[in-house]
N, CA, C and O atoms as CSV, one atom per row, in Angstrom:
chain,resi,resn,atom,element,x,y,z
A,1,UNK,N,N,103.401,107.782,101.083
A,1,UNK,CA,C,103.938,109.128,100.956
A,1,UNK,C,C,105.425,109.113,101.306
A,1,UNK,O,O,105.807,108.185,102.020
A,2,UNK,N,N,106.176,109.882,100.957
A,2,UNK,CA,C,107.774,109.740,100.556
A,2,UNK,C,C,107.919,110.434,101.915
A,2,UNK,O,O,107.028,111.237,102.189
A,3,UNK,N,N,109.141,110.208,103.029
A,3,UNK,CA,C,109.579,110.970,103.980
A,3,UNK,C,C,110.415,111.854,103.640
A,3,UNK,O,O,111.606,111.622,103.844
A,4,UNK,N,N,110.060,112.948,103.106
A,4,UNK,CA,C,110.774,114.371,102.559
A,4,UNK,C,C,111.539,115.293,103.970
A,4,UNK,O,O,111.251,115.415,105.161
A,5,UNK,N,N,112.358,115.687,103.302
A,5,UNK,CA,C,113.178,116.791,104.752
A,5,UNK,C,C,112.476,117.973,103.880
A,5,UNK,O,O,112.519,117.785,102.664
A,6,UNK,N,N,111.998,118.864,104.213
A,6,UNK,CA,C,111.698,119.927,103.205
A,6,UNK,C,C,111.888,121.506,104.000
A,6,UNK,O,O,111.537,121.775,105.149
A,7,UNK,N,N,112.521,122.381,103.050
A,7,UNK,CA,C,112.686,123.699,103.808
A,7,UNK,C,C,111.579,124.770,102.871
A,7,UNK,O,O,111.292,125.005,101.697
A,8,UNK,N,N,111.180,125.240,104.348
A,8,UNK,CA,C,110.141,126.065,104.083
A,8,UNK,C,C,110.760,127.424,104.098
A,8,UNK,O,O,111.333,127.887,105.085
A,9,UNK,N,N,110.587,128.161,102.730
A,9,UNK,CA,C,111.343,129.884,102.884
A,9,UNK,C,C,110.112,130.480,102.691
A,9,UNK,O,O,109.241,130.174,101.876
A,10,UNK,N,N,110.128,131.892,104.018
A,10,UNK,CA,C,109.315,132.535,104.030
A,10,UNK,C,C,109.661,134.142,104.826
A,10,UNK,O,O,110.230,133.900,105.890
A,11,UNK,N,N,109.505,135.501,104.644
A,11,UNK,CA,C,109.817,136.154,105.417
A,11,UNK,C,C,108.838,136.438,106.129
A,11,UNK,O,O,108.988,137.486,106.756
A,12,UNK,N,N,107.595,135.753,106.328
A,12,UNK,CA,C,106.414,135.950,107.751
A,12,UNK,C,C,106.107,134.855,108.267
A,12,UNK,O,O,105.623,133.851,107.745
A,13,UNK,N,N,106.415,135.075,109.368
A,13,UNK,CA,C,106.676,133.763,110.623
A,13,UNK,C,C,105.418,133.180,110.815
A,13,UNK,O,O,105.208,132.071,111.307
A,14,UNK,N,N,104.278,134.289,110.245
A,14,UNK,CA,C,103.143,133.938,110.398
A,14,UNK,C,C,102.515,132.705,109.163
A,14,UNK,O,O,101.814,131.704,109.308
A,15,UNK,N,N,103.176,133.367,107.898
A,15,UNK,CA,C,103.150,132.158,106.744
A,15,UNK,C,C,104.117,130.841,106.663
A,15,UNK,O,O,103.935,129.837,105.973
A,16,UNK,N,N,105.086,131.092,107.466
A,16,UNK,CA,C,105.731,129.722,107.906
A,16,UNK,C,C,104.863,128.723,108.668
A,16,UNK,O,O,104.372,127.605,108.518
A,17,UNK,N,N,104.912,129.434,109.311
A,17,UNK,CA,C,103.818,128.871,110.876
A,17,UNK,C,C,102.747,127.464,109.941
A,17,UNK,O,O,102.730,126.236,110.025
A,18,UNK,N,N,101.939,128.535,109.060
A,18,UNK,CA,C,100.448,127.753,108.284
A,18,UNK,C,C,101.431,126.878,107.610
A,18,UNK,O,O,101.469,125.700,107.966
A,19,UNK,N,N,102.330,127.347,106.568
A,19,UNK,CA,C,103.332,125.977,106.008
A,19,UNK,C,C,103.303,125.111,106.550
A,19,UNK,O,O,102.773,124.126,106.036
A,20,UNK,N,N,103.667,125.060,107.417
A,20,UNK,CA,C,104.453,124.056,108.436
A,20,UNK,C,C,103.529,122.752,109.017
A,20,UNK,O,O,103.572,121.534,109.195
A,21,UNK,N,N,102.488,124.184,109.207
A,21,UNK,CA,C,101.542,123.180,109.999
A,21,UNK,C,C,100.199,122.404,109.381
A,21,UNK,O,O,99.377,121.587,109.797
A,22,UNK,N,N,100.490,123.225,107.995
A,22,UNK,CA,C,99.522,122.075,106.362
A,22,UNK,C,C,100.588,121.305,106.051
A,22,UNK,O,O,100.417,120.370,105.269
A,23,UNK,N,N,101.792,121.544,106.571
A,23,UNK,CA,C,102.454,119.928,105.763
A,23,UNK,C,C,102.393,119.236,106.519
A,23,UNK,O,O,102.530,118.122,106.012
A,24,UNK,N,N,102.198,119.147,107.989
A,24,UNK,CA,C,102.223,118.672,108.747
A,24,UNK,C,C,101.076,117.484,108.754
A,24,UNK,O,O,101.075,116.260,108.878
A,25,UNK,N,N,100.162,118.463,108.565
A,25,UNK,CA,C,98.662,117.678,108.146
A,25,UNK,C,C,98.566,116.917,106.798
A,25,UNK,O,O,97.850,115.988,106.425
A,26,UNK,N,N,99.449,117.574,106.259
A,26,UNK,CA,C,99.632,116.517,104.882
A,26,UNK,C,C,100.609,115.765,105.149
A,26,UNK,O,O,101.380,115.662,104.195
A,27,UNK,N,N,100.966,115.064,106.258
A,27,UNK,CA,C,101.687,114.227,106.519
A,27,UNK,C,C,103.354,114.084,106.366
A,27,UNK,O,O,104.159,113.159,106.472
A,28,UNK,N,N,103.408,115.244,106.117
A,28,UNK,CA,C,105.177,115.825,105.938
A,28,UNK,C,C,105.619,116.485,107.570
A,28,UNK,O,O,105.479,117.664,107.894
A,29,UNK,N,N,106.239,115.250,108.553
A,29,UNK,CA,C,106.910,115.680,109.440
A,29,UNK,C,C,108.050,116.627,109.637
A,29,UNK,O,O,108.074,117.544,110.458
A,30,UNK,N,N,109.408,116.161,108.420
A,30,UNK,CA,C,110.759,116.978,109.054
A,30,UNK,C,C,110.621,117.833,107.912
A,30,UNK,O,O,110.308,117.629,106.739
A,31,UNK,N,N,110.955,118.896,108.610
A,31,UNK,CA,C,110.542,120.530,108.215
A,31,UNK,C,C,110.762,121.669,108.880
A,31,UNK,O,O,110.218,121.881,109.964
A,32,UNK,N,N,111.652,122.597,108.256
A,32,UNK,CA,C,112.896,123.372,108.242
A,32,UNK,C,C,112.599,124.463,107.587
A,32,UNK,O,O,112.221,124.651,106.430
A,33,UNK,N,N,112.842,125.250,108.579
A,33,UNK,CA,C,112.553,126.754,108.011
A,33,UNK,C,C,113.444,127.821,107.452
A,33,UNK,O,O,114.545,127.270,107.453
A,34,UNK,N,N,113.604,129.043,106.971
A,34,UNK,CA,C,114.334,129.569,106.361
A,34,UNK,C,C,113.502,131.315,105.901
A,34,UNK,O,O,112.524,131.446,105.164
A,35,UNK,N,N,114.423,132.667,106.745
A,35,UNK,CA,C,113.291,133.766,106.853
A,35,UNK,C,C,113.195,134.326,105.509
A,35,UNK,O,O,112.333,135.036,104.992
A,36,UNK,N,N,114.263,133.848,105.078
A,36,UNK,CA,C,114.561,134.348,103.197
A,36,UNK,C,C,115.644,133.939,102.210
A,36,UNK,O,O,116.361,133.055,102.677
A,37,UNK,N,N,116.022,134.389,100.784
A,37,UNK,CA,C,116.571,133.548,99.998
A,37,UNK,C,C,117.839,133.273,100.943
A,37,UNK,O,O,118.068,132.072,101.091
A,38,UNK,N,N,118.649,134.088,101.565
A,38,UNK,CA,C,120.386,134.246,102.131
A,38,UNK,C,C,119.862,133.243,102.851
A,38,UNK,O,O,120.020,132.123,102.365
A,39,UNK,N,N,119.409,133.303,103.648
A,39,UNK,CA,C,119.269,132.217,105.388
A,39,UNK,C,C,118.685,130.539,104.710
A,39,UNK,O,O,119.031,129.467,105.208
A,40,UNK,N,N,117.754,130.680,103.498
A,40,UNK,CA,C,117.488,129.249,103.049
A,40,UNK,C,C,118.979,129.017,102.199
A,40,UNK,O,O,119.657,128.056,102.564
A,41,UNK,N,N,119.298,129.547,101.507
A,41,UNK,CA,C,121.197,128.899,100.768
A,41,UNK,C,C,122.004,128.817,101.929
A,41,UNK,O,O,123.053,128.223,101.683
A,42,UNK,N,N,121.891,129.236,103.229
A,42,UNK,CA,C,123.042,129.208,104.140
A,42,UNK,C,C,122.766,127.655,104.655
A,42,UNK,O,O,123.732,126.905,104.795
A,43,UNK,N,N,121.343,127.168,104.948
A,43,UNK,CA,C,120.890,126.157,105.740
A,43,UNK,C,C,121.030,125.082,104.504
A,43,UNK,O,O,121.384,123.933,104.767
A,44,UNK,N,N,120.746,125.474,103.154
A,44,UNK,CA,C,120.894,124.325,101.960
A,44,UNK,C,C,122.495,123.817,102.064
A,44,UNK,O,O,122.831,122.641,101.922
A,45,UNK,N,N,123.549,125.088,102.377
A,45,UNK,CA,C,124.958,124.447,102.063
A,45,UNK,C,C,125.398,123.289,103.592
A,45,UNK,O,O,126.159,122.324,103.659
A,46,UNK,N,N,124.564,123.918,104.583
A,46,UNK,CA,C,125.061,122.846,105.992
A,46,UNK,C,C,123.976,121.559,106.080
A,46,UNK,O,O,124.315,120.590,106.760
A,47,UNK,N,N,122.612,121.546,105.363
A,47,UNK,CA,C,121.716,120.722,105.633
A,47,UNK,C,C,121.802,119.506,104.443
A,47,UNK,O,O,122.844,119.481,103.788
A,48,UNK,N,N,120.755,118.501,104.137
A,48,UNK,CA,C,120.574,118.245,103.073
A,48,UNK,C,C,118.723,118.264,103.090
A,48,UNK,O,O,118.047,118.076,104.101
A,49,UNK,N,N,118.339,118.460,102.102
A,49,UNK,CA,C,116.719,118.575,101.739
A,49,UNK,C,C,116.430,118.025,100.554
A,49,UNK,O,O,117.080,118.070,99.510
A,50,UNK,N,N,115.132,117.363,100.851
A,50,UNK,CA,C,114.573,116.804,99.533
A,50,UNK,C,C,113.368,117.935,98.845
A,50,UNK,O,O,112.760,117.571,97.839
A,51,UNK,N,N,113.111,119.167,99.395
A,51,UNK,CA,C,112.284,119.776,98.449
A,51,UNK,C,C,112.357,120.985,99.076
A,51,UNK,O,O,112.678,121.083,100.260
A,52,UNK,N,N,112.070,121.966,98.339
A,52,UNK,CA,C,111.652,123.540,98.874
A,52,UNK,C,C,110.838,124.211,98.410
A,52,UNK,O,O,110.627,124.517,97.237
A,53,UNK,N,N,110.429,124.424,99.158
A,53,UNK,CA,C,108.557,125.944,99.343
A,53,UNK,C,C,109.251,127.201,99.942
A,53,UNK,O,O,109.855,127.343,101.005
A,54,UNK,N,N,108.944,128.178,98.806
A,54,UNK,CA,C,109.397,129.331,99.150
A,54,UNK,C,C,108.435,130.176,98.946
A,54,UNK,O,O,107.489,129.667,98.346
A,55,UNK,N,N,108.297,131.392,99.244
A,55,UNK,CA,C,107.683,132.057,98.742
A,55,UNK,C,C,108.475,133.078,98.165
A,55,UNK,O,O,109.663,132.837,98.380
A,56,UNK,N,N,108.261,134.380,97.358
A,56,UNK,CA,C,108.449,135.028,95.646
A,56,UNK,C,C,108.805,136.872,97.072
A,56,UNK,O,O,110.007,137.134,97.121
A,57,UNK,N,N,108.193,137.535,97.683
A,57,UNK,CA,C,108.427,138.359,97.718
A,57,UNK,C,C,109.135,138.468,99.372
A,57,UNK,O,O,108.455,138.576,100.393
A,58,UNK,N,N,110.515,138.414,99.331
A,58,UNK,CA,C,111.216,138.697,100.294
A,58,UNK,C,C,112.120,139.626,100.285
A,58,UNK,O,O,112.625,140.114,99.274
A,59,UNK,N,N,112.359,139.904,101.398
A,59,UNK,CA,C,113.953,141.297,101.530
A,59,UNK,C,C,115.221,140.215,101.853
A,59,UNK,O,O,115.320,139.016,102.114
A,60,UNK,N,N,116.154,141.405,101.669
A,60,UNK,CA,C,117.672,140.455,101.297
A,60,UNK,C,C,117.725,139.381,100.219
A,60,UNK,O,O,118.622,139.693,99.436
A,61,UNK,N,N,117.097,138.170,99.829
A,61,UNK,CA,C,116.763,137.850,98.295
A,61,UNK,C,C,115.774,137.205,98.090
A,61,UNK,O,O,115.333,136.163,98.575
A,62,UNK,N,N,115.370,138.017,97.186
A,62,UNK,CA,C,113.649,137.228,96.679
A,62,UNK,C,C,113.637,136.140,96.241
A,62,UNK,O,O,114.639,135.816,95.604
A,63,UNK,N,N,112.617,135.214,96.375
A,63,UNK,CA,C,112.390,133.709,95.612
A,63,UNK,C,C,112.724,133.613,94.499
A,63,UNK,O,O,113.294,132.561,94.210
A,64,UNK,N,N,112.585,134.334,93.730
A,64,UNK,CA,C,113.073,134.478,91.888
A,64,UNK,C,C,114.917,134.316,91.552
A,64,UNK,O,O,115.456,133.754,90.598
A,65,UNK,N,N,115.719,135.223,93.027
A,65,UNK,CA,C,116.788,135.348,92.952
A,65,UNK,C,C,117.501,134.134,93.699
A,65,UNK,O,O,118.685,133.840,93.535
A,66,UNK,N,N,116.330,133.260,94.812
A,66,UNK,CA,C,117.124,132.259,95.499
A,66,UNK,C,C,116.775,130.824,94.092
A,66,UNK,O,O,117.779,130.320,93.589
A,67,UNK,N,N,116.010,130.551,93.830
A,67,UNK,CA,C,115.203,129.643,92.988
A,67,UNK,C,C,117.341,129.464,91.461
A,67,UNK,O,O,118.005,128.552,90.968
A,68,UNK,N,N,117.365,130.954,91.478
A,68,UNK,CA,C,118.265,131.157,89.982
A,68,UNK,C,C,119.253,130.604,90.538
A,68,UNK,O,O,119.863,129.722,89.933
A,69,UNK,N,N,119.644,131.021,91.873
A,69,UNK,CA,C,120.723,130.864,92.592
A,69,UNK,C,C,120.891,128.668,92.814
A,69,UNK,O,O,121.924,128.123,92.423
A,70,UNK,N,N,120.034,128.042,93.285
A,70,UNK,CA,C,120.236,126.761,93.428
A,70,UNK,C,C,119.750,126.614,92.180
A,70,UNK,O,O,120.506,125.708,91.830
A,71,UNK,N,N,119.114,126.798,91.304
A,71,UNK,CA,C,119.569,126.257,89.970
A,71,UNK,C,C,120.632,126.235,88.974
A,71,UNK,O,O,120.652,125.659,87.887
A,72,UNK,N,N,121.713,127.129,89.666
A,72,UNK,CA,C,123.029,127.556,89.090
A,72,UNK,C,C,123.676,126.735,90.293
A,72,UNK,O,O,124.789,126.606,89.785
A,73,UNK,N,N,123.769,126.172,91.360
A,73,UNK,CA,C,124.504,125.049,92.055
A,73,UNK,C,C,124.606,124.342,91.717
A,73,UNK,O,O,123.518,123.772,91.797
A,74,UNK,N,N,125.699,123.372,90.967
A,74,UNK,CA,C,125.429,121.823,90.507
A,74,UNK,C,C,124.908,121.125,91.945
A,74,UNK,O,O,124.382,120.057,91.630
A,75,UNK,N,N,124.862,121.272,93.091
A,75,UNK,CA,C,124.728,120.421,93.954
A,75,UNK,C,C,123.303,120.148,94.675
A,75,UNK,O,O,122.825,119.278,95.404
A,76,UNK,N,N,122.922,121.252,94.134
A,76,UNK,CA,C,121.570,121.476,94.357
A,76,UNK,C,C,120.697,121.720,93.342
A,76,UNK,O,O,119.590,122.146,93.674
A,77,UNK,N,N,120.938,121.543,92.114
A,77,UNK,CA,C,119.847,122.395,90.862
A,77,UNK,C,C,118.907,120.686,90.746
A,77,UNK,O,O,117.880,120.784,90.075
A,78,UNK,N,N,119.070,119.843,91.081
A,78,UNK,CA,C,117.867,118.987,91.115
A,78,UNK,C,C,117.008,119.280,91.486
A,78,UNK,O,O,115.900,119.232,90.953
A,79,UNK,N,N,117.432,119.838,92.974
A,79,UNK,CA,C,115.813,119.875,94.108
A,79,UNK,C,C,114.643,120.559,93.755
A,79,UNK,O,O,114.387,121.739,93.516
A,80,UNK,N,N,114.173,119.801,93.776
A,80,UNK,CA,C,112.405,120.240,93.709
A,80,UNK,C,C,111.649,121.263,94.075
A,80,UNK,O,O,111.045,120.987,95.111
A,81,UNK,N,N,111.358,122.612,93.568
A,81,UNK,CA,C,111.170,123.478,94.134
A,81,UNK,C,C,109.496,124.091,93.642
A,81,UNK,O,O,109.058,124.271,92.505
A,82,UNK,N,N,108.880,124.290,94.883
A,82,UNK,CA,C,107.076,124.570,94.933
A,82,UNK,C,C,107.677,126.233,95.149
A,82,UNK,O,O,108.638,126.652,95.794
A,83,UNK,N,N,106.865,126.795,94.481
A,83,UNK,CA,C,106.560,128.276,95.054
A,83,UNK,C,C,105.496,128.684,95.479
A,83,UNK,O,O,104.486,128.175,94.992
A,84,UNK,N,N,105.320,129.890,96.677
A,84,UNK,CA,C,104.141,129.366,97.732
A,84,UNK,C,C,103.961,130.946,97.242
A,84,UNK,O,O,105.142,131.284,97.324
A,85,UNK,N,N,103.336,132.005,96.835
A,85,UNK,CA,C,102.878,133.592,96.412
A,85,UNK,C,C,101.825,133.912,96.429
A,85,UNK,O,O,100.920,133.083,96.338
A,86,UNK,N,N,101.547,135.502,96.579
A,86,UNK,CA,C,100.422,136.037,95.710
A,86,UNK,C,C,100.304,136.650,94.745
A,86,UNK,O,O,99.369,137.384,94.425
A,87,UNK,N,N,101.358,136.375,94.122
A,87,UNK,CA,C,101.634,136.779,93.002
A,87,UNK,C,C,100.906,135.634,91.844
A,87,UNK,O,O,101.227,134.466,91.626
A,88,UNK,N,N,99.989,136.340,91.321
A,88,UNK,CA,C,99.069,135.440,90.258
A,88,UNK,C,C,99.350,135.497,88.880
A,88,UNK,O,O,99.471,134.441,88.261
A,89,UNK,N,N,99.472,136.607,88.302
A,89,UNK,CA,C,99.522,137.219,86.846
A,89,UNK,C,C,100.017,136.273,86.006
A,89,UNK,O,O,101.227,136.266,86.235
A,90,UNK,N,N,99.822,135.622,85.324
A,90,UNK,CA,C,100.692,134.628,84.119
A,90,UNK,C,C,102.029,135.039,83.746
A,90,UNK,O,O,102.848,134.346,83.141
A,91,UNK,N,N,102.215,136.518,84.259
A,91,UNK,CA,C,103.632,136.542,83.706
A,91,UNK,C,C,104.616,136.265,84.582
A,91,UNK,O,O,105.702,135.784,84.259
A,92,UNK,N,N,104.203,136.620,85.952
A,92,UNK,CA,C,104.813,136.156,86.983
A,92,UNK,C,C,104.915,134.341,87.224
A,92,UNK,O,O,105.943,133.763,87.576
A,93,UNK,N,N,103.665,133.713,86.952
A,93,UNK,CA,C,104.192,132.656,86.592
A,93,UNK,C,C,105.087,131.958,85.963
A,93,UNK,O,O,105.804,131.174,86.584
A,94,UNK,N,N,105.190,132.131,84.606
A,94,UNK,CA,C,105.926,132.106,83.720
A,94,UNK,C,C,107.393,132.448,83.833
A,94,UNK,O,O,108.324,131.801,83.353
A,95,UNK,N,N,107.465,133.657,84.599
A,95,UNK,CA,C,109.134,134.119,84.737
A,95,UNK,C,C,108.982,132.716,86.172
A,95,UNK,O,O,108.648,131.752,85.484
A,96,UNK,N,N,109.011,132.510,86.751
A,96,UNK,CA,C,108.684,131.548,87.810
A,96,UNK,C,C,109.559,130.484,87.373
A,96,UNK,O,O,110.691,130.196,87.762
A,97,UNK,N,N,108.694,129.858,86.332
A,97,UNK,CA,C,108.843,128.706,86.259
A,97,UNK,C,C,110.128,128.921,85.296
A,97,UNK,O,O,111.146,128.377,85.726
A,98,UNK,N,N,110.250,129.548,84.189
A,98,UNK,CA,C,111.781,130.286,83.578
A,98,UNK,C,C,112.771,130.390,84.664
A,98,UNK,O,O,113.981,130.326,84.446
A,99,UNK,N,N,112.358,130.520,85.606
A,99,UNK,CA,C,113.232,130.328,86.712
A,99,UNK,C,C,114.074,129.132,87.096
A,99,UNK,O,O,115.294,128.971,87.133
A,100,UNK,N,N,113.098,128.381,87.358
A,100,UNK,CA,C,113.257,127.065,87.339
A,100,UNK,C,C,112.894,126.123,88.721
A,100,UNK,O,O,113.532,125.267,89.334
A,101,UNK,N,N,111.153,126.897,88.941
A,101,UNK,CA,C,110.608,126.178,89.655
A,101,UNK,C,C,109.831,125.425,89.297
A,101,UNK,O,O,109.139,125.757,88.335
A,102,UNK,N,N,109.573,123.784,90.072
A,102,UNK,CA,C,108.455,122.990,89.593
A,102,UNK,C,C,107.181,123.277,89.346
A,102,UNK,O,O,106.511,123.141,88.323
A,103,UNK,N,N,106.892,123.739,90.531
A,103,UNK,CA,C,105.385,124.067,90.442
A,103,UNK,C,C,104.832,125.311,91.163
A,103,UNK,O,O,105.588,125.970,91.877
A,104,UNK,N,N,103.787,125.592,91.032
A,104,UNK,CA,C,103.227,127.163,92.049
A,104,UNK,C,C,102.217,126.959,92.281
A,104,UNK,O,O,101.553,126.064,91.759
A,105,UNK,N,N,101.738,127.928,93.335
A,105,UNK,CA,C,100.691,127.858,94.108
A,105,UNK,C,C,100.464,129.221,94.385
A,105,UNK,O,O,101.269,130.044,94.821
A,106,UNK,N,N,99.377,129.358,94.110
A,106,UNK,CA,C,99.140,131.121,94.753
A,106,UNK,C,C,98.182,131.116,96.203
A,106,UNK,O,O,97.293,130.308,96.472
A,107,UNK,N,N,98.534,131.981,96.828
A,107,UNK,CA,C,98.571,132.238,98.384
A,107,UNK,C,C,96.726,132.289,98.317
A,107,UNK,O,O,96.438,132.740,97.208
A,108,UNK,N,N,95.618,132.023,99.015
A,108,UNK,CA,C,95.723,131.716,100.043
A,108,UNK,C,C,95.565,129.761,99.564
A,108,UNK,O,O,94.969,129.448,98.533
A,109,UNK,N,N,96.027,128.967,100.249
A,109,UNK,CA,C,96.014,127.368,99.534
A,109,UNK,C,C,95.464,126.449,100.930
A,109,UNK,O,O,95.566,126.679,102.135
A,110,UNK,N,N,94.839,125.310,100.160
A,110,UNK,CA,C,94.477,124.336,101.138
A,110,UNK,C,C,95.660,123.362,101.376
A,110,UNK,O,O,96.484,123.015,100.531
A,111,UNK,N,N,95.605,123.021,102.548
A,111,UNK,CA,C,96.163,121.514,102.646
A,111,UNK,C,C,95.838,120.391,101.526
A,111,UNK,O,O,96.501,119.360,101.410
A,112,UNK,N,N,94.923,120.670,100.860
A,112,UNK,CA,C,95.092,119.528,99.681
A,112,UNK,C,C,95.779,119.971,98.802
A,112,UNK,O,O,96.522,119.229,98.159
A,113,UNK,N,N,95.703,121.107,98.600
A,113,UNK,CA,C,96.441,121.962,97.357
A,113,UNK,C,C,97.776,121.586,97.489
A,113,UNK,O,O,98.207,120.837,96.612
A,114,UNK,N,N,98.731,122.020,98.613
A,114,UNK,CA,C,99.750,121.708,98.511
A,114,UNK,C,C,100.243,120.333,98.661
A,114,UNK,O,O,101.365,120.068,98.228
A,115,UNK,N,N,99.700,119.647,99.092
A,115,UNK,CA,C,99.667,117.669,98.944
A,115,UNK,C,C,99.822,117.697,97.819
A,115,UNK,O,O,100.804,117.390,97.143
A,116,UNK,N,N,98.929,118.043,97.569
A,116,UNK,CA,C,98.461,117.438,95.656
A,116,UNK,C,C,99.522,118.159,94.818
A,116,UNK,O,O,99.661,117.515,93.778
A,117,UNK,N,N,100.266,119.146,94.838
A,117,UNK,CA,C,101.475,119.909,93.914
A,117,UNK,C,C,102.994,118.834,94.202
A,117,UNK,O,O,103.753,118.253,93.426
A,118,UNK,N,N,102.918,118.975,95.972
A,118,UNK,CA,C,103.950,118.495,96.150
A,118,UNK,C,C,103.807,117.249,95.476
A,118,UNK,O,O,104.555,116.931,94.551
A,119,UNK,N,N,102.884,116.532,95.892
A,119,UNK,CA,C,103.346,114.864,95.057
A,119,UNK,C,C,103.371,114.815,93.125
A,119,UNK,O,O,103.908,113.966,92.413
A,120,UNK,N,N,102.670,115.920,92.754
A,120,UNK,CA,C,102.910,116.225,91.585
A,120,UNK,C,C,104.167,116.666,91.046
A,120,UNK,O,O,104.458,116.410,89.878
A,121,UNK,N,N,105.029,117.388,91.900
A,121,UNK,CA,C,106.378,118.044,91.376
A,121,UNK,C,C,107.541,116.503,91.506
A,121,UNK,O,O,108.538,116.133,90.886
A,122,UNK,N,N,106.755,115.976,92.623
A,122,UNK,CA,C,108.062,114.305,92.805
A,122,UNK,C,C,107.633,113.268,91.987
A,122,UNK,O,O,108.401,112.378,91.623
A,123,UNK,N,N,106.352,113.321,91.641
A,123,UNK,CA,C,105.724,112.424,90.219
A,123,UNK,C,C,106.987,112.637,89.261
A,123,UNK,O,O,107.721,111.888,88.617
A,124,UNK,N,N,106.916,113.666,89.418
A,124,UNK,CA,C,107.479,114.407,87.706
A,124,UNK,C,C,109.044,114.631,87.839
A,124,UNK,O,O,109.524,115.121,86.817
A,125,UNK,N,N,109.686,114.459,88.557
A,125,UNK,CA,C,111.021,114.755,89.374
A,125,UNK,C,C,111.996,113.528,88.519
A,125,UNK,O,O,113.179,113.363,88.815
C-alpha cells in the first residue's frame, strides 16, 4: 500500500473523526484535516498531499466549488480526488465527476469501501 499524505475535507468533526479513523484502519497513517473548501485550499497551498476526500455539502465552499477550484490550479489539478456524500442521485454524480473528481462514495461507507476506491482512483491515476 502506497504511503499517501491525504487531506480529509469535511464540515462535521464528527465525519472527519470516522474518516480518519477508516483510513487509519485501512492502513493510511498521515492524515490532515480540513473544515471546508477555503481551509482545505489554504492547507493545499502551505502543505503537499497525495490525495483528497472531501465531502459535497459545506458552508463557505462546497466540494463541487473546491474540487473546480484545484482543478483550475496547474499545481494541483493532478491530485486525486475521492468524494465522501449523501448525495446519491446520478445527476449529482455526474456533475461530480464533470467536476473533476476521481471517484465517489456515498455516505454511510465501510472501511473496505473506501480502501477499495482509494486504491482504485491511484490504479487509474
Amino acid at each position: 500500500m502506497p504511503d499517501l499524505k491525504i487531506l480529509a475535507v469535511d464540515d462535521s468533526p464528527t465525519m472527519r473523526r470516522i474518516i480518519v479513523n477508516t483510513l487509519k484502519r485501512a492502513g493510511y497513517e498521515d492524515v490532515a484535516e480540513a473544515s471546508d473548501g477555503k481551509d482545505a485550499l489554504a492547507k493545499l497551498k502551505t502543505d503537499k498531499f497525495d490525495f483528497i476526500i472531501t465531502d459535497w455539502n459545506m458552508p463557505e465552499m462546497d466540494g463541487l466549488t473546491f474540487v473546480t477550484a484545484v482543478r483550475s490550479d496547474p499545481d494541483l489539478k493532478g491530485l486525486p480526488i475521492l468524494m465522501v456524500t449523501t448525495r446519491s442521485v446520478k445527476e449529482d454524480i455526474m456533475q461530480a465527476i464533470k467536476a473533476g473528481v476521481n471517484n465517489y462514495i456515498v455516505k454511510p461507507f465501510t472501511p473496505e469501501t473506501i480502501a477499495e476506491k482509494i486504491t482504485q482512483v491511484i490504479a487509474s491515476a
